[in-house]
OpenMM code with the backbone's topology and positions (N, CA, C; nanometers):
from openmm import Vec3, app, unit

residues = "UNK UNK UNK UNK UNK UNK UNK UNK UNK UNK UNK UNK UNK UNK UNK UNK UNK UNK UNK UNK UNK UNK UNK UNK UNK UNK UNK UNK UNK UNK UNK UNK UNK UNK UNK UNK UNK UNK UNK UNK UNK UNK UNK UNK UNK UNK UNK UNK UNK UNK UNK UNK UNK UNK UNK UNK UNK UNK UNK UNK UNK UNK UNK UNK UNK UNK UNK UNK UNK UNK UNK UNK UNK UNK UNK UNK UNK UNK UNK UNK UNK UNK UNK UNK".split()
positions = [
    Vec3(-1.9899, -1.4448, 0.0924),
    Vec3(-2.0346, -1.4047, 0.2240),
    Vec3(-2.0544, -1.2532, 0.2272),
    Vec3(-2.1578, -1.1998, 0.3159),
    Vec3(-2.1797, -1.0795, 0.2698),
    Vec3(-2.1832, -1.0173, 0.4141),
    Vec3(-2.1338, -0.9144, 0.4289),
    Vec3(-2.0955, -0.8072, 0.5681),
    Vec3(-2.2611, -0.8033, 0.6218),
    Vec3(-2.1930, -0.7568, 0.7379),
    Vec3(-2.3172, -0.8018, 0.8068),
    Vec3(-2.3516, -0.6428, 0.7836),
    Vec3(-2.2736, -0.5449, 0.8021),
    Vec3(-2.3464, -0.4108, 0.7880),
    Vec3(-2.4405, -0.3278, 0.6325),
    Vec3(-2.4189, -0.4565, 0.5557),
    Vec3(-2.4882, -0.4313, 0.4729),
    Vec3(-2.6381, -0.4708, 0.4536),
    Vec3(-2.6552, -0.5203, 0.6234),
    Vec3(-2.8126, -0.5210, 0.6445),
    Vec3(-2.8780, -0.3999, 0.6964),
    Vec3(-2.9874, -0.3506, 0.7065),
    Vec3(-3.0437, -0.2665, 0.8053),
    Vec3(-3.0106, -0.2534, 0.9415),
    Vec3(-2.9964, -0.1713, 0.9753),
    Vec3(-2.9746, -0.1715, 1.1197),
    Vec3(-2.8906, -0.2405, 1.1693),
    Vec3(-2.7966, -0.2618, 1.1244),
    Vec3(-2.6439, -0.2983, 1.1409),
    Vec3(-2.5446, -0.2033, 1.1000),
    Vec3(-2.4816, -0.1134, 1.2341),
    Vec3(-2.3652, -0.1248, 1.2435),
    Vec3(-2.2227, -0.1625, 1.2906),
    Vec3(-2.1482, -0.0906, 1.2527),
    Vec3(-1.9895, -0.1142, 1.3074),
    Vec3(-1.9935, -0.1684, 1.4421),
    Vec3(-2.1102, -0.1209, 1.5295),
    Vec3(-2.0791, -0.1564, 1.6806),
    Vec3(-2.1612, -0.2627, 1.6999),
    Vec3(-2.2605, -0.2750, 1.6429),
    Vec3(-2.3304, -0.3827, 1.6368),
    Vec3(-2.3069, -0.5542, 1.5330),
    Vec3(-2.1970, -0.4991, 1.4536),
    Vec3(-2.1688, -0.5958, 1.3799),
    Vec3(-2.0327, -0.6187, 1.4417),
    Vec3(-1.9263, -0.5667, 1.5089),
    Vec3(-1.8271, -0.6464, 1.5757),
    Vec3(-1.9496, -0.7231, 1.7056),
    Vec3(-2.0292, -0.6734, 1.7887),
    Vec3(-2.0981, -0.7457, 1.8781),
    Vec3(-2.1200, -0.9099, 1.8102),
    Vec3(-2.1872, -0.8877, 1.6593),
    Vec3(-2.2625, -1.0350, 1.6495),
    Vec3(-2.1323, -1.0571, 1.6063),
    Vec3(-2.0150, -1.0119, 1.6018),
    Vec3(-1.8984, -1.1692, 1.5571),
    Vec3(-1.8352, -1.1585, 1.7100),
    Vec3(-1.8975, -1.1095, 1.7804),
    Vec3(-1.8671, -1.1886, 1.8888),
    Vec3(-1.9123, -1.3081, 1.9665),
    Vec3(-2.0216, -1.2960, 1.9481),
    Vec3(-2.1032, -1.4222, 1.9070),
    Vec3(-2.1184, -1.5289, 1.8245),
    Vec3(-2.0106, -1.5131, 1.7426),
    Vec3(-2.0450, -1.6123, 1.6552),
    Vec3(-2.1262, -1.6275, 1.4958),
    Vec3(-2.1775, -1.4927, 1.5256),
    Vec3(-2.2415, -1.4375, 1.3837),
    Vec3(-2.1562, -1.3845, 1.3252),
    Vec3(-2.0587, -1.4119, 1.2326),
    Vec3(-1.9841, -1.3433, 1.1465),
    Vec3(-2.0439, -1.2746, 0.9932),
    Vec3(-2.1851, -1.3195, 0.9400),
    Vec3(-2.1931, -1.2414, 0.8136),
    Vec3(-2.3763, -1.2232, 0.8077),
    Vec3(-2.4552, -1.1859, 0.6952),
    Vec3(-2.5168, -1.1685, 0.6836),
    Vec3(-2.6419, -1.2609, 0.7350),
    Vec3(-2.5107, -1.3887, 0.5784),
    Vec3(-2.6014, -1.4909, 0.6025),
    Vec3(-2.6206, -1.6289, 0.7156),
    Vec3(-2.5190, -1.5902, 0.8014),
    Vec3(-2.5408, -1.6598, 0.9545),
    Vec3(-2.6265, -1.5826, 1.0443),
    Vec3(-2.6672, -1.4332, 1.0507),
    Vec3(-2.7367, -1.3588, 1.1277),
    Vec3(-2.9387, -1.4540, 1.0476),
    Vec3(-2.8927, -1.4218, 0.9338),
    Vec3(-3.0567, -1.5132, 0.8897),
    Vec3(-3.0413, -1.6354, 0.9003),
    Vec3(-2.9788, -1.6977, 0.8768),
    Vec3(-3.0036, -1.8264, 0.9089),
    Vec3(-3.0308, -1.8674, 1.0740),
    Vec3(-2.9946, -1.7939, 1.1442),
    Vec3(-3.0544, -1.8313, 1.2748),
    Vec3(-3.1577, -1.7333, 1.3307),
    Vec3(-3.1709, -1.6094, 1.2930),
    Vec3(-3.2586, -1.5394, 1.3094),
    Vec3(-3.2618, -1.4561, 1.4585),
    Vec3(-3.3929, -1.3368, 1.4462),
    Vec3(-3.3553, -1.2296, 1.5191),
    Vec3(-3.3401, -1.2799, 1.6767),
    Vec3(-3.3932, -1.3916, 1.7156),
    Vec3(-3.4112, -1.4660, 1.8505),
    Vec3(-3.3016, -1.4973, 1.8995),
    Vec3(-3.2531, -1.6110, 1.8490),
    Vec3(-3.1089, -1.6270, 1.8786),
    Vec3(-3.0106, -1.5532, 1.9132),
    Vec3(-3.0214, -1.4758, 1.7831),
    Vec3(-2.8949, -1.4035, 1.7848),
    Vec3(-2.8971, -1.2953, 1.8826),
    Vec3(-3.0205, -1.2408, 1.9519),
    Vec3(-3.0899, -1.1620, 2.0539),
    Vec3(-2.9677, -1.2584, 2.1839),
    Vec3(-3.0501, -1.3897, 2.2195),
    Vec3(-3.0345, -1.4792, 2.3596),
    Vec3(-2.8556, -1.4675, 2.3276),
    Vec3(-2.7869, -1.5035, 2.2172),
    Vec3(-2.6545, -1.4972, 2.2090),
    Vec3(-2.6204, -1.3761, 2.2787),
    Vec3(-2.6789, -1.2230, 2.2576),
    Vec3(-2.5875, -1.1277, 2.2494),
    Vec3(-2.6252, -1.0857, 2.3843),
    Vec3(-2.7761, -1.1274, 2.4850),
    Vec3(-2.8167, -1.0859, 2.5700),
    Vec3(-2.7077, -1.1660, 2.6906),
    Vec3(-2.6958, -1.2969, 2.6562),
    Vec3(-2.6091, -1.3594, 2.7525),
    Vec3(-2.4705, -1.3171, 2.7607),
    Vec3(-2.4084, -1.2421, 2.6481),
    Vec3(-2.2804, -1.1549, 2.6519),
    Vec3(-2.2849, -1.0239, 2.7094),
    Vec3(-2.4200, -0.9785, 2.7191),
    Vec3(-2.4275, -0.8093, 2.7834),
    Vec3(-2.5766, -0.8273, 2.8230),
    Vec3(-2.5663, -0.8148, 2.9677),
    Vec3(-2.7602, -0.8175, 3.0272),
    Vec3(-2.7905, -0.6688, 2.9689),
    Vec3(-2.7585, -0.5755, 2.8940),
    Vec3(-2.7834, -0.4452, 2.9106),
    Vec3(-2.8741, -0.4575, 2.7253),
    Vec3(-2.8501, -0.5990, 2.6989),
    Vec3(-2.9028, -0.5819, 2.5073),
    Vec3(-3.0490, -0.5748, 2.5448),
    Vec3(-3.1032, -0.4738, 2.4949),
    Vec3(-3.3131, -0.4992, 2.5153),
    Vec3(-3.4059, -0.4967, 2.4079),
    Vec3(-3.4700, -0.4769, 2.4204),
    Vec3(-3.5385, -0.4984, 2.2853),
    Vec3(-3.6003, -0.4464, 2.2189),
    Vec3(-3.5045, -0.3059, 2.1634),
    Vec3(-3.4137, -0.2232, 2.0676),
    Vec3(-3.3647, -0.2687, 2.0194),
    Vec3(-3.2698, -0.3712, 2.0797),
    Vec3(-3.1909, -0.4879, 2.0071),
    Vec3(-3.2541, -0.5495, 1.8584),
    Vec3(-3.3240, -0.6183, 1.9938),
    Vec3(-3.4389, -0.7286, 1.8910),
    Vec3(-3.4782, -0.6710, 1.8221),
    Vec3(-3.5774, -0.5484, 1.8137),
    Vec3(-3.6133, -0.5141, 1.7282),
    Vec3(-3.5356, -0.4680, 1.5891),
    Vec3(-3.3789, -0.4054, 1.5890),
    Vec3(-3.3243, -0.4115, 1.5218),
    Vec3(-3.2761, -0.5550, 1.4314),
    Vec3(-3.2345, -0.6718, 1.5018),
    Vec3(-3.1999, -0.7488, 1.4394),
    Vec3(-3.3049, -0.8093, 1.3897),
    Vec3(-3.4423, -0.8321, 1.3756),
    Vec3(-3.5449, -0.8206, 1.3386),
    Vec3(-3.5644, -0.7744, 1.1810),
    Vec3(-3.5623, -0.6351, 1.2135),
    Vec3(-3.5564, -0.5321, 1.1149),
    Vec3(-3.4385, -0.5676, 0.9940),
    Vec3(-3.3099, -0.6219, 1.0673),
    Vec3(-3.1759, -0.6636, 0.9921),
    Vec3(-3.2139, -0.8047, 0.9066),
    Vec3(-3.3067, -0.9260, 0.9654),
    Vec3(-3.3328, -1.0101, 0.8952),
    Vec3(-3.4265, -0.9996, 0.7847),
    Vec3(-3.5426, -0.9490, 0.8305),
    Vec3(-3.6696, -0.8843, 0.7137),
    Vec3(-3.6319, -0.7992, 0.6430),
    Vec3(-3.5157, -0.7337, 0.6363),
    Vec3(-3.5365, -0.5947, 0.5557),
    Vec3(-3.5950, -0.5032, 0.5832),
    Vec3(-3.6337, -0.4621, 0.6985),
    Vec3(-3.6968, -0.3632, 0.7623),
    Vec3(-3.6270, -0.2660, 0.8370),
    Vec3(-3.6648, -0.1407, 0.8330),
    Vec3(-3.6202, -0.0329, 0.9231),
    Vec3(-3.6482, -0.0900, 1.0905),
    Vec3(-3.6423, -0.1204, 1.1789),
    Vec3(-3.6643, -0.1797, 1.2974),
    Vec3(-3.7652, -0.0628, 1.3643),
    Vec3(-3.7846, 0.0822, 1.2941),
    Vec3(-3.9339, 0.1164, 1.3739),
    Vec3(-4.0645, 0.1287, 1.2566),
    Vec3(-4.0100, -0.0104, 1.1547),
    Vec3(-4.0821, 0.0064, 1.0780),
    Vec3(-4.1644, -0.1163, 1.0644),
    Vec3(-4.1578, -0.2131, 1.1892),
    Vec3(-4.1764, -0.3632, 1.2039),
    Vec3(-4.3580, -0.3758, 1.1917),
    Vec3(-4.3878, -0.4528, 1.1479),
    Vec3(-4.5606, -0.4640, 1.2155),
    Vec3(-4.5651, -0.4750, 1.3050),
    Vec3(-4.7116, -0.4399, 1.3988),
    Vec3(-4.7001, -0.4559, 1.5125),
    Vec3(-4.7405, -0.5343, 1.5859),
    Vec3(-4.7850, -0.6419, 1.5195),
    Vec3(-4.7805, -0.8056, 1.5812),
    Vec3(-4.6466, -0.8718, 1.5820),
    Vec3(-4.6027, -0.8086, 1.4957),
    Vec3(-4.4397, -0.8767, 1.5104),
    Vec3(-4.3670, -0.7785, 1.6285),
    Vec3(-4.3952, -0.6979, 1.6277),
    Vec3(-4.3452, -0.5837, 1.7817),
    Vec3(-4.4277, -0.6861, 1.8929),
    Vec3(-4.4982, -0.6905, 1.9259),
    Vec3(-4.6082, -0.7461, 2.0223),
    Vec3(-4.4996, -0.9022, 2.0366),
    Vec3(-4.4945, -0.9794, 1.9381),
    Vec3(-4.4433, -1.1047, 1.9645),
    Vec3(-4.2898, -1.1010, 2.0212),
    Vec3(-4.2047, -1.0010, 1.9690),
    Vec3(-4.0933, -0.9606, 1.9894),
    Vec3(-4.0677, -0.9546, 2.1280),
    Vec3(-4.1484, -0.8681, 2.1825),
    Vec3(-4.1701, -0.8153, 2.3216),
    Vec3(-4.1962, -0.8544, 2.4363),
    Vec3(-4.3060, -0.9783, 2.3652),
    Vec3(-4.3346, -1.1064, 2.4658),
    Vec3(-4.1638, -1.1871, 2.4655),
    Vec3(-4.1320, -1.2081, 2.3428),
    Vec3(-4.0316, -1.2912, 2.3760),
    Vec3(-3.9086, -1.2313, 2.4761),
    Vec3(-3.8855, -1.1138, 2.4895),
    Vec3(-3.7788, -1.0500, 2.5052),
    Vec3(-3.8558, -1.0176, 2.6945),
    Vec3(-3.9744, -1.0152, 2.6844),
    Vec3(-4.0057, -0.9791, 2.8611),
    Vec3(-3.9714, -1.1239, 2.8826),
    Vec3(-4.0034, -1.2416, 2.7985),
    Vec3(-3.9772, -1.3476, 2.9041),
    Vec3(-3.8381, -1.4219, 2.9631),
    Vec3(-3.7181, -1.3117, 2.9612),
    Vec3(-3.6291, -1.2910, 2.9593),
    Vec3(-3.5694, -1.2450, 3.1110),
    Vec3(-3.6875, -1.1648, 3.1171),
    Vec3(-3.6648, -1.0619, 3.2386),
    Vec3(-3.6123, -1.1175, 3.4043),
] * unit.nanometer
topology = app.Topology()
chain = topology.addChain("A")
for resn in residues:
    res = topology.addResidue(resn, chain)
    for name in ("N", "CA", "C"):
        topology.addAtom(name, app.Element.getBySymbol(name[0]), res)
């Protein structure tokens, strides 16, 4: 099992968040992916936005999170306004 902060855009404060949720390691944050684990952490704090997402995003792909394409920003964004 592998720490979750040894993804991108994961840290210390963000990786006790996803084991508060229920995400305890790397490979439970990918296996359910940046969505989920978004609606998990948004329903624990209305204040998560999508900075969030875009980070955990960034944490599943291997990506810097302002380094996302921007159809995948665009889709992100839709998902995260329909939230609102």
């Amino acid at each position: 099992m592998t720490e979750l902060t040894s993804l991108r855009n994961i840290g210390k404060e963000r990786e006790k968040k996803l084991r508060a949720v229920d995400i305890p390691t790397a490979e439970a944050l990918k296996k359910i992916g940046s969505k989920e684990a978004f609606i998990r952490l948004k329903l624990r704090d209305p204040y998560v936005c999508l900075v969030h997402l875009y980070a955990l995003e960034g944490a599943v792909s291997d990506r810097e999170y302002n380094q996302l394409p921007e159809e995948v920003k665009r889709d992100l964004k839709a998902y995260s306004d329909s939230f609102k």
